[in-house]
C-alpha positions as CSV (number, residue, x, y, z in Angstrom):
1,X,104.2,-76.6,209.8
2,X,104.3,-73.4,211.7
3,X,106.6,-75.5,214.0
4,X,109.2,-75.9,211.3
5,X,109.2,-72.3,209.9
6,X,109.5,-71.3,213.4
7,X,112.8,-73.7,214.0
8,X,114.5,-72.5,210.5
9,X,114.6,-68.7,211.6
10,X,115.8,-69.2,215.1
11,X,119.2,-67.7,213.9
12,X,121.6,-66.5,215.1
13,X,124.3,-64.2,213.6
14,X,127.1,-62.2,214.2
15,X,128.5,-57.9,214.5
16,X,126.5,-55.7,215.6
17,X,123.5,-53.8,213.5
18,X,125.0,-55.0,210.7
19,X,123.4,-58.3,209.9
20,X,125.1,-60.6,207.7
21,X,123.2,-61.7,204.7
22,X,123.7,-65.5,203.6
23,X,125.3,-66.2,199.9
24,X,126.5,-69.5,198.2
25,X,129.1,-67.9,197.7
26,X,130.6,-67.2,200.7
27,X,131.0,-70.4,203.3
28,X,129.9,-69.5,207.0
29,X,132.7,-68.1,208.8
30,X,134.6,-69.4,211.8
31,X,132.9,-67.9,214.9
32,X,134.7,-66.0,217.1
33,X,134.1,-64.2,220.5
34,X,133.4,-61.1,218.8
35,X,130.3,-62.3,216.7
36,X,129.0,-64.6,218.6
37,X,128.4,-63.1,221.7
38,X,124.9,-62.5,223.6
39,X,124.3,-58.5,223.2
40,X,124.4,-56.7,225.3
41,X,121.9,-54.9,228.1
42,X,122.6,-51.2,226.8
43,X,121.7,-52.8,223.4
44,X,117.8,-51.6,222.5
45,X,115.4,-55.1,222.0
46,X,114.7,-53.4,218.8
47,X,118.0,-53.4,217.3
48,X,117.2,-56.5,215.1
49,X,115.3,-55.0,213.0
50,X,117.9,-53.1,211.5
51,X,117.9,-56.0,209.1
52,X,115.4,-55.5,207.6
53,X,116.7,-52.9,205.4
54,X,119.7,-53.7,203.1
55,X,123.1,-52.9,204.2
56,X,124.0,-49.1,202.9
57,X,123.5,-45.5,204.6
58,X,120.9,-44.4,206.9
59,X,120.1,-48.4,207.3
60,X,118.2,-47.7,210.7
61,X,116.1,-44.9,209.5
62,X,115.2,-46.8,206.3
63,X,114.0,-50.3,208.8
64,X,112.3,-47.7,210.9
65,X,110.3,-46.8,207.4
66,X,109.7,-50.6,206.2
67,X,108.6,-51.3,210.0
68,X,105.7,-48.7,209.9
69,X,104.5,-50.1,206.9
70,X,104.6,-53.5,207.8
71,X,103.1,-53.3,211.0
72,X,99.9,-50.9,209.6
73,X,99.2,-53.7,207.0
74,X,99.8,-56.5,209.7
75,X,97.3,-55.0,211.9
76,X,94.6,-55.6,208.9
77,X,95.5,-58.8,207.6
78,X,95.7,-60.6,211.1
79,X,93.3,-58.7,213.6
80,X,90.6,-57.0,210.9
81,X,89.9,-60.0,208.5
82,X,86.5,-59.6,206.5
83,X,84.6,-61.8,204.2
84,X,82.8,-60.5,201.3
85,X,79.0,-61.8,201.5
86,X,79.2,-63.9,198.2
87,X,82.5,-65.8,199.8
88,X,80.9,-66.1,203.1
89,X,78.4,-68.4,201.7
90,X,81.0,-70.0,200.2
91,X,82.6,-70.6,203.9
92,X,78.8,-71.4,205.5
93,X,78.4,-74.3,202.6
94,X,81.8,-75.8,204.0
95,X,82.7,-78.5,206.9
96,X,84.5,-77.0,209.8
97,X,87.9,-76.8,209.3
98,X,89.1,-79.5,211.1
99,X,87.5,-81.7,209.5
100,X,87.6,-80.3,205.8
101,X,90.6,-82.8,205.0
102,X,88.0,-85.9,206.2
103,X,85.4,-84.4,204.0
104,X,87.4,-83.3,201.3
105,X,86.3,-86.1,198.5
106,X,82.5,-85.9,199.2
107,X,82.9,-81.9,199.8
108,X,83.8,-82.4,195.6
109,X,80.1,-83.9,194.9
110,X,78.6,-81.2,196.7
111,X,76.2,-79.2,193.8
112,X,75.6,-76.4,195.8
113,X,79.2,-75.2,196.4
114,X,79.6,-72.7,193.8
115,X,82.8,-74.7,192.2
116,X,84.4,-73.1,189.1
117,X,85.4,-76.2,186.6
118,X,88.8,-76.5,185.2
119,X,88.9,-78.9,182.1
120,X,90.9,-81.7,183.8
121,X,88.0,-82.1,185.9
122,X,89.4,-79.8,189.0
123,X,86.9,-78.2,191.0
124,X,88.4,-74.7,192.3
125,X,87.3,-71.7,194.9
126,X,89.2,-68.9,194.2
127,X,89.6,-65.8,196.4
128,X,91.6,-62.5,196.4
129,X,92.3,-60.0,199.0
130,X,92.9,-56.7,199.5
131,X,93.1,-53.7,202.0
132,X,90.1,-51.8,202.7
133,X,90.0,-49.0,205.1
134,X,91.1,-50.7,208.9
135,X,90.0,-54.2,207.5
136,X,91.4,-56.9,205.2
137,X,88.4,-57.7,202.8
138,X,88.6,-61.2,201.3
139,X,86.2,-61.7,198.0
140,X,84.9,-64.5,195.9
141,X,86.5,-64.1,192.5
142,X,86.0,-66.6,189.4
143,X,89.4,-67.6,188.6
144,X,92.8,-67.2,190.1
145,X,95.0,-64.1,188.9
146,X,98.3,-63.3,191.0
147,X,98.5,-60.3,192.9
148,X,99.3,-56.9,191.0
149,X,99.5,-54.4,194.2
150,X,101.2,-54.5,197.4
151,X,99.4,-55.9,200.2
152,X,97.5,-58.0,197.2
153,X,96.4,-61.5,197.8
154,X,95.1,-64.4,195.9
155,X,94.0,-67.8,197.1
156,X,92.8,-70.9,195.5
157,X,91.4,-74.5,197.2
158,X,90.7,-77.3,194.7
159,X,90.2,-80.7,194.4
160,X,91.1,-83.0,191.5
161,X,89.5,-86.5,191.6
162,X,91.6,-89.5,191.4
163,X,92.3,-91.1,188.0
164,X,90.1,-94.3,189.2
165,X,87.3,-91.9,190.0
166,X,83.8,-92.0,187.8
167,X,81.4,-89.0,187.7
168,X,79.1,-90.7,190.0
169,X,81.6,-91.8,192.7
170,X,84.6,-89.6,193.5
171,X,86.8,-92.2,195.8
172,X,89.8,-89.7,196.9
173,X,91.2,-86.2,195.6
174,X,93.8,-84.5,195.5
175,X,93.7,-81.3,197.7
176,X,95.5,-77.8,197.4
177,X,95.5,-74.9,199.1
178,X,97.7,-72.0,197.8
179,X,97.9,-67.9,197.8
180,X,100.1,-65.7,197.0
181,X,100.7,-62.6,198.5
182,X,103.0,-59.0,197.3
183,X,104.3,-56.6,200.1
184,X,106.6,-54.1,199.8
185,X,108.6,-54.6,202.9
186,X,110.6,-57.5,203.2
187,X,111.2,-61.4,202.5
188,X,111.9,-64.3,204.3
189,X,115.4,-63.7,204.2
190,X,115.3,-60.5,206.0
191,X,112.9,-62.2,208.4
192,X,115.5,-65.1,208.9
193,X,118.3,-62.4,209.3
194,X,116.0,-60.1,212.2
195,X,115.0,-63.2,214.4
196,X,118.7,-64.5,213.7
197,X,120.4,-61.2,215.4
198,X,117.0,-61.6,218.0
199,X,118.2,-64.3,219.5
200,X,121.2,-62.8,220.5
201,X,119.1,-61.3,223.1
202,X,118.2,-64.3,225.3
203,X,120.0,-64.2,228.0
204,X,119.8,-63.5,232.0
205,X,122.4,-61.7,233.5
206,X,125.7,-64.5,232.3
207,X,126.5,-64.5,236.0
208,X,127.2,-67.6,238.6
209,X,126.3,-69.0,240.5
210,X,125.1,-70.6,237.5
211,X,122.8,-73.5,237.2
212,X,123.3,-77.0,237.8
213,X,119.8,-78.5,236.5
214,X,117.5,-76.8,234.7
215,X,113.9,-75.5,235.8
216,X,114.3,-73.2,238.5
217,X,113.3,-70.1,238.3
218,X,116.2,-67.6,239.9
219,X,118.4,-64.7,239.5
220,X,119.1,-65.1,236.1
221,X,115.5,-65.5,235.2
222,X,114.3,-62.6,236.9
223,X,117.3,-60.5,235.1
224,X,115.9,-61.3,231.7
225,X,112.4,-60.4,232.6
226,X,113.9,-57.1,234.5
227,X,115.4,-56.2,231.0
228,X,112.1,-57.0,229.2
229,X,110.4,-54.9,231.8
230,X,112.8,-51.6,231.0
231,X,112.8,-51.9,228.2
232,X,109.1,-53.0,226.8
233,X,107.2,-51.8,229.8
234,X,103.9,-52.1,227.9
235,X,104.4,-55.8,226.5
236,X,105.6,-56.9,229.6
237,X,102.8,-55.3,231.4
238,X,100.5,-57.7,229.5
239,X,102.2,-60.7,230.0
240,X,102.4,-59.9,234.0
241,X,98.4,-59.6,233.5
242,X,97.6,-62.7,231.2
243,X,100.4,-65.7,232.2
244,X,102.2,-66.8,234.8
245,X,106.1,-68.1,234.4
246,X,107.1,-70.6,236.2
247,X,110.9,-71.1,234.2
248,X,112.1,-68.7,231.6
249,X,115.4,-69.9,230.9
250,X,118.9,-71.5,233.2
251,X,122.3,-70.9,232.5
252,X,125.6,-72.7,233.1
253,X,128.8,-72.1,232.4
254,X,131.1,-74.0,229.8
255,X,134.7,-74.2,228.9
256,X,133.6,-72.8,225.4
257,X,131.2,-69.9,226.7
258,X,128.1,-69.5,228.4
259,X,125.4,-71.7,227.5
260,X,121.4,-70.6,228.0
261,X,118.9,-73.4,228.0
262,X,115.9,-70.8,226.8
263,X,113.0,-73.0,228.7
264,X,109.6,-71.3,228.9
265,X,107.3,-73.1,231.0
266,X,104.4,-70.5,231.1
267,X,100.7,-71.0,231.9
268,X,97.6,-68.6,231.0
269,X,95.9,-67.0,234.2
270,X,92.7,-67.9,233.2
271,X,91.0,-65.3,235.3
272,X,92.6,-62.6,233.5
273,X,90.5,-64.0,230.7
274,X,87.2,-63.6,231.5
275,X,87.2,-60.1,229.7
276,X,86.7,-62.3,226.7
277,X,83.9,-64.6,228.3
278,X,83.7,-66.8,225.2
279,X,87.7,-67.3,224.5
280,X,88.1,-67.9,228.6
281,X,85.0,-70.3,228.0
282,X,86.8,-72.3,225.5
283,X,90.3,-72.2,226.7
284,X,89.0,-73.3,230.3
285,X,87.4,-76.3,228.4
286,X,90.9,-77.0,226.3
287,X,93.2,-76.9,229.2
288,X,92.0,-80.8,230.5
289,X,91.4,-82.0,227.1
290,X,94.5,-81.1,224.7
291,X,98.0,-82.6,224.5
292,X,99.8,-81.4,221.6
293,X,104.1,-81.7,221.2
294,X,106.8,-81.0,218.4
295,X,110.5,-81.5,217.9
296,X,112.9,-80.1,215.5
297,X,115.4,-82.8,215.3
298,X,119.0,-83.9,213.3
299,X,119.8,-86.5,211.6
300,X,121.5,-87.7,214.6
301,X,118.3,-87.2,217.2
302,X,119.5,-84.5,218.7
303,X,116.9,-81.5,219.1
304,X,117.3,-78.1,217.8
305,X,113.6,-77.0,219.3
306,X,110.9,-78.4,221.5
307,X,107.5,-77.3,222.5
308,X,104.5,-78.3,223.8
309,X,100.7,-77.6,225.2
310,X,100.5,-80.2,228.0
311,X,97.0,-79.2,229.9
312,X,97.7,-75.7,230.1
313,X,101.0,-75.2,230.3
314,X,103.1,-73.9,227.2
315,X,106.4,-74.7,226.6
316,X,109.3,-73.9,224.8
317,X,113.0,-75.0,224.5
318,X,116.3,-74.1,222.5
319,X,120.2,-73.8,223.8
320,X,122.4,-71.0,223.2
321,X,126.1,-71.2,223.5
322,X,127.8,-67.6,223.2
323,X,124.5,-66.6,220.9
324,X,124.8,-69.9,218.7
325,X,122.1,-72.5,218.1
326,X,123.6,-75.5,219.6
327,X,121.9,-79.4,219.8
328,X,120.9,-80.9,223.2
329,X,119.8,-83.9,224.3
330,X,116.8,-85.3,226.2
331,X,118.6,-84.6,229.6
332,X,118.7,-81.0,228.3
333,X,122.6,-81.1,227.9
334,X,124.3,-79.8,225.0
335,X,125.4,-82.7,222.1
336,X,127.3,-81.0,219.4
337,X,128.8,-78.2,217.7
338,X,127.1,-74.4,217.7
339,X,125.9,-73.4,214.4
340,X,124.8,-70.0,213.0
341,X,122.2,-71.4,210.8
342,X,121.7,-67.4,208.9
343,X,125.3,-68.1,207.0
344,X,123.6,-71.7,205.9
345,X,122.7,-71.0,202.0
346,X,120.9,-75.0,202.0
347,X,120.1,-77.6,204.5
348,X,117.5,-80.2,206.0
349,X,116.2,-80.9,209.4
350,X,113.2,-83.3,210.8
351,X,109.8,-82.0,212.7
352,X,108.2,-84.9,214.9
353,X,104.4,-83.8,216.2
354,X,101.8,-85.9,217.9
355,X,98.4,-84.3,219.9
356,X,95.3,-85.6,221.5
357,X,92.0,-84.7,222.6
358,X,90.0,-86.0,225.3
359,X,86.8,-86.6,224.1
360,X,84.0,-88.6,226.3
361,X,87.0,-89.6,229.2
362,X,89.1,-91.6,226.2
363,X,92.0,-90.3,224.7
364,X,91.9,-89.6,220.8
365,X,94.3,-88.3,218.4
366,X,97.7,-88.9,216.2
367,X,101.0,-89.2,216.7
368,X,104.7,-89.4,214.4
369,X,103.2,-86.4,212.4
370,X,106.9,-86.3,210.6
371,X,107.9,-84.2,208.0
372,X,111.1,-83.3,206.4
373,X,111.9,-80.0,205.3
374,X,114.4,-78.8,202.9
375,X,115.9,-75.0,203.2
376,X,117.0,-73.0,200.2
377,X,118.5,-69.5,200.5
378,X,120.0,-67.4,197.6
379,X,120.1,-63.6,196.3
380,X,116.6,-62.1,196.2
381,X,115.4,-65.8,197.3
382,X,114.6,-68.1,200.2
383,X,112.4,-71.2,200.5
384,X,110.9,-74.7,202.5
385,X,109.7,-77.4,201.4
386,X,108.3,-79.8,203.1
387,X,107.0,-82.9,202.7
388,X,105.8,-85.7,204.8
389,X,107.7,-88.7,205.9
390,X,105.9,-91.2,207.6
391,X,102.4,-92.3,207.9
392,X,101.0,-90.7,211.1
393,X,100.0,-93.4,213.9
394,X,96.9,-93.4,215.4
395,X,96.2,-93.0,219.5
396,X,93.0,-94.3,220.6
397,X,91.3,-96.5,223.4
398,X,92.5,-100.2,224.0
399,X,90.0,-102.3,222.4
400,X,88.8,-98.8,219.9
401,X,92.1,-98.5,218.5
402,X,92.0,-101.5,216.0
403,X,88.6,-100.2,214.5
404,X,90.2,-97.2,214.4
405,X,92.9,-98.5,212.7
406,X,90.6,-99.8,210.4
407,X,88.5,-97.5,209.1
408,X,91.6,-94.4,208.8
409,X,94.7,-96.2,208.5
410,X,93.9,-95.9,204.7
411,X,93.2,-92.2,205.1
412,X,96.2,-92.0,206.6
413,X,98.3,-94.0,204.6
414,X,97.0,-92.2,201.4
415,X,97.7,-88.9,203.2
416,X,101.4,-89.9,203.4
417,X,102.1,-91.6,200.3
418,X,99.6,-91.3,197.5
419,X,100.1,-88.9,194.6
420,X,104.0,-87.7,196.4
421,X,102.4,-87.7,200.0
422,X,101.2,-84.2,202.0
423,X,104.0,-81.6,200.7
424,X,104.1,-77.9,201.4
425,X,106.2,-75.0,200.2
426,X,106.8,-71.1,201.7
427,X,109.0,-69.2,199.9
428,X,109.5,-65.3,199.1
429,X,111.5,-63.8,196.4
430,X,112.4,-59.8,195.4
431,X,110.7,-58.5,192.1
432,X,112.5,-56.3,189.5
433,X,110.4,-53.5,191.1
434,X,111.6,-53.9,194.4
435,X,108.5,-55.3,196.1
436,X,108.3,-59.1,197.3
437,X,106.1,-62.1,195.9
438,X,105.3,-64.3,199.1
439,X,103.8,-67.9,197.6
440,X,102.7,-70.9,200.1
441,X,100.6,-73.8,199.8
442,X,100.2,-77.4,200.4
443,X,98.8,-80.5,198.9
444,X,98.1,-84.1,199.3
445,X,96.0,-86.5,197.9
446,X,92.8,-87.6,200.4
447,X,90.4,-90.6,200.7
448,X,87.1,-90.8,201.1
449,X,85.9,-93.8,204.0
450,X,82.2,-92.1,205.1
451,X,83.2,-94.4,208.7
452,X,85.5,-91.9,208.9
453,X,82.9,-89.6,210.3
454,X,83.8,-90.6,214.3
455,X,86.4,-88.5,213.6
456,X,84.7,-86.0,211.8
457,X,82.4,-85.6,214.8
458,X,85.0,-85.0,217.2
459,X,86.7,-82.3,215.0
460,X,83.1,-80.5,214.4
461,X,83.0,-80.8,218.5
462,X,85.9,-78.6,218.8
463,X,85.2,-76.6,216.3
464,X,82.0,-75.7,217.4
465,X,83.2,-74.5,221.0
466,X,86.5,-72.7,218.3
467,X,83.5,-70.9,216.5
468,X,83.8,-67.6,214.7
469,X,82.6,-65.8,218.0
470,X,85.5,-67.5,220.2
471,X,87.9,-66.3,216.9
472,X,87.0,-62.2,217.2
473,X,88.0,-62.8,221.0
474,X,91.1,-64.2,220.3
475,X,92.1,-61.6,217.2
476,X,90.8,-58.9,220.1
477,X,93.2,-60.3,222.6
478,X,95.7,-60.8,220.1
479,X,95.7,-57.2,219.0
480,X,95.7,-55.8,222.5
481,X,99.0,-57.9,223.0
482,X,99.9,-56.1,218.8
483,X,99.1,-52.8,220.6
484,X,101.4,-53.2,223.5
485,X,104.5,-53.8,221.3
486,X,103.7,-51.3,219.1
487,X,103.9,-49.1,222.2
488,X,107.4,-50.1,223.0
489,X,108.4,-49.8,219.3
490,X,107.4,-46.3,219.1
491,X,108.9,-45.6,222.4
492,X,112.3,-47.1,221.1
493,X,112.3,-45.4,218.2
494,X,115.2,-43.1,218.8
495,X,117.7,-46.0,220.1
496,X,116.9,-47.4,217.0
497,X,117.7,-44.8,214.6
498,X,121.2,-44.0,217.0
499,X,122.2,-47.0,215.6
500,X,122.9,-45.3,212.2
501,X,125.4,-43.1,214.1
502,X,127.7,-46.1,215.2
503,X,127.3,-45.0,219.0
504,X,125.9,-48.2,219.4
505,X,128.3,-50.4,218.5
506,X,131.0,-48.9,220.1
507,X,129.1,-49.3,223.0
508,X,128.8,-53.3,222.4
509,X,132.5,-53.3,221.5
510,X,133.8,-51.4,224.7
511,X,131.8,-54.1,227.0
């Protein structure tokens, strides 16, 4: 899912700081050279976030503003997270989470779970958050009420029995997880519009001798990272320290423009780890055992995004032609038309995931994960939905596979199908007072099969080397990585707000 959300808002757009915002009214222009260009090196990395403030006066300074307060709340809500003591014993009374789904119909008939009753038989956990000091507190609360504050959450899990269901034997549920959150920043549209005029920056130098395969790591590689290096010294310090790059991205040359293959094949130096013994510990053990892989694809099978963890190295591919999105085939050549995806008011695209574990020398896992996810944008508005369109295949053993088979291929047939099949929606929309009302949540309807519990085991395995211990690690390394940028940000502050002068763009219009 994170996947597709990522794939939607690799955008690209045209000008300079002024970012075009999308309307159904107004059909996506004709590209030309002069908005659809790669920016250029005098231009600051942090110009994109000019978008995030809508078009009028002083547009820079007033980002600059939303930024700050964005990134102070961000720092609690993903590094500082806290449970309050009567939801934590909610959390110690649950399965791990990857194996909640498995458990999900028995977890319904568990007494002790302090469930608050709905009259059509639902059994719901519902939980609200708030700021508190340098932390995110998360409390138990007895029934769901939408946020009324900025930086206000509000969370609900339930579970609904099946209609064929008796009090004394719950056979599947139906699942959903939802919250709801109120900042007073941005929405996904702004979002979509910042990493849209982002992507304008991926680029080497767009000098031959340009490349005739892709893969190699050259002169047009090490004039990206030479850019990054000026001009996030602190950022790029940390990725020096913590992965190594073997490809960043190739370039060739095209009757119709440049075209940059962005193609990250990047590896964690594990070493540089071992200042977080337990997250080095479980990372060392995940490199030889985890295969995981998604695709953004067309209805035509041509991909719009790839990546993959294959056994330690990450990767991560799109193509750019003259700053557009553009298609390309499995031999990494380009197969249609450029699009700039922020001018596109609706559409649909296809994600394709599969992963595996290696658990006692066999291979385990699932594969043709596919969903199908339907973009909205409007005014004040902007929204996926997604929703599952196959049954997911299982991988397993010769010989394993057909018990397998038989004791999840239910599970995973109900998953796909029953009650609408596994669907999802993130969306964002202004309020009347200016602030926005983010809303997400998924839900799908899931069997019980107690021979399911193979499976179950395997997930508890992992999760017990991912325990909470290995998760402060990761929020620690994760906010030293926050801190860096920050860094930069504050550093970059005043080519930022000389964008509200013009100098700027008569700088990118002069090259």
């Amino acid at each position: 899912m994170a996947a597709s959300f990522a794939a939607a808002i690799i955008i690209t757009i045209g000008g300079n700081a002024s970012c075009a915002a999308a309307s159904p009214a107004n059909p996506a222009p004709v590209p030309t050279a002069a908005n659809t260009r790669f920016a250029p090196d005098s231009r600051t990395l942090f110009a994109p976030i000019v978008c995030l403030a809508p078009p009028g006066r002083a547009r820079a300074s007033r980002a600059i503003a939303i930024f700050d307060r964005q990134l102070a709340f961000q720092r609690k809500l993903s590094f500082h997270p806290r449970l309050g003591a009567s939801l934590q014993h909610v959390v110690d009374l649950m399965p791990p989470r990857q194996s909640t789904l498995i458990r999900a119909a028995a977890l319904y008939s568990k007494p002790e779970i302090p469930w608050r009753d709905k009259p059509d038989g639902t059994h719901q956990i519902c939980v609200s958050g708030q700021p508190d000091d340098a932390d995110y507190l998360y409390s138990l609360v007895q029934q769901w009420r939408g946020p009324e504050e900025p930086a206000g959450f509000s969370g609900v899990f339930g579970l609904k029995p099946s209609a064929d269901s008796t009090p004394d034997s719950v056979s599947s549920v139906t699942g959903t997880l939802a919250g709801e959150l109120m900042i007073d920043t941005y929405g996904l549209g702004a979002l979509v519009d910042m990493l849209a005029d982002t992507l304008r920056e991926f680029h080497g130098d767009l000098k031959p001798p340009w490349d005739t395969a892709s893969g190699k790591f050259d002169h047009h590689d090490r004039a990206a990272m030479d850019r990054f290096h000026r001009q996030m010294p602190h950022l790029a310090a940390k990725f020096d320290h913590y992965f190594k790059f073997n490809n960043l991205l190739d370039e060739f040359n095209s009757p119709s423009g440049p075209i940059v293959l962005f193609n990250v094949d990047m590896e964690v130096r594990l070493d540089a780890l071992k200042k977080y013994p337990l997250l080095y510990d479980f990372y060392r053990k995940l490199v030889p055992a985890v295969v995981a892989k998604s695709e953004i694809l067309d209805t035509h099978g041509n991909y719009w995004m790839r990546e993959a963890f294959d056994h330690g190295h990450i990767h991560f591919t799109i193509m750019l032609r003259n700053g557009l999105l553009t298609p390309f085939n499995a031999a990494m050549q380009p197969t249609g038309d450029s699009i700039a995806l922020n001018e596109i008011t609706r559409g649909s695209y296809r994600t394709l995931a599969s992963g595996q574990v290696t658990s006692l020398a066999m291979n385990f896992g699932l594969a043709n994960i596919g969903f199908t996810t339907d973009y909205r944008r409007e005014p004040g508005i902007c929204t996926f939905t997604n929703r599952m369109n196959a049954v997911p295949q299982l991988v397993a053993p010769p010989g394993v596979h057909q018990v397998m088979d038989l004791v999840a291929g239910d599970f995973l047939r109900v998953l796909a199908t029953g009650d609408g099949g596994l669907n999802s929606k993130l969306s964002s929309r202004v309020l009347a007072n200016g602030t926005y009302d983010f809303s997400g949540g998924f839900t799908a309807e899931l069997n019980y099969s107690p021979t399911l519990e193979l499976l179950a085991r395997i997930g508890d395995a992992i999760a017990k080397e991912h325990n909470d211990k290995v998760r402060v690690e990761e929020r620690a390394f994760g906010e030293e990585l926050f801190d860096a940028f920050v860094a930069d940000y504050n550093d970059a502050r005043p080519a930022i707000a000389a964008l509200d002068s013009g100098n700027s763009d008569r700088r990118e219009e002069s090259k």
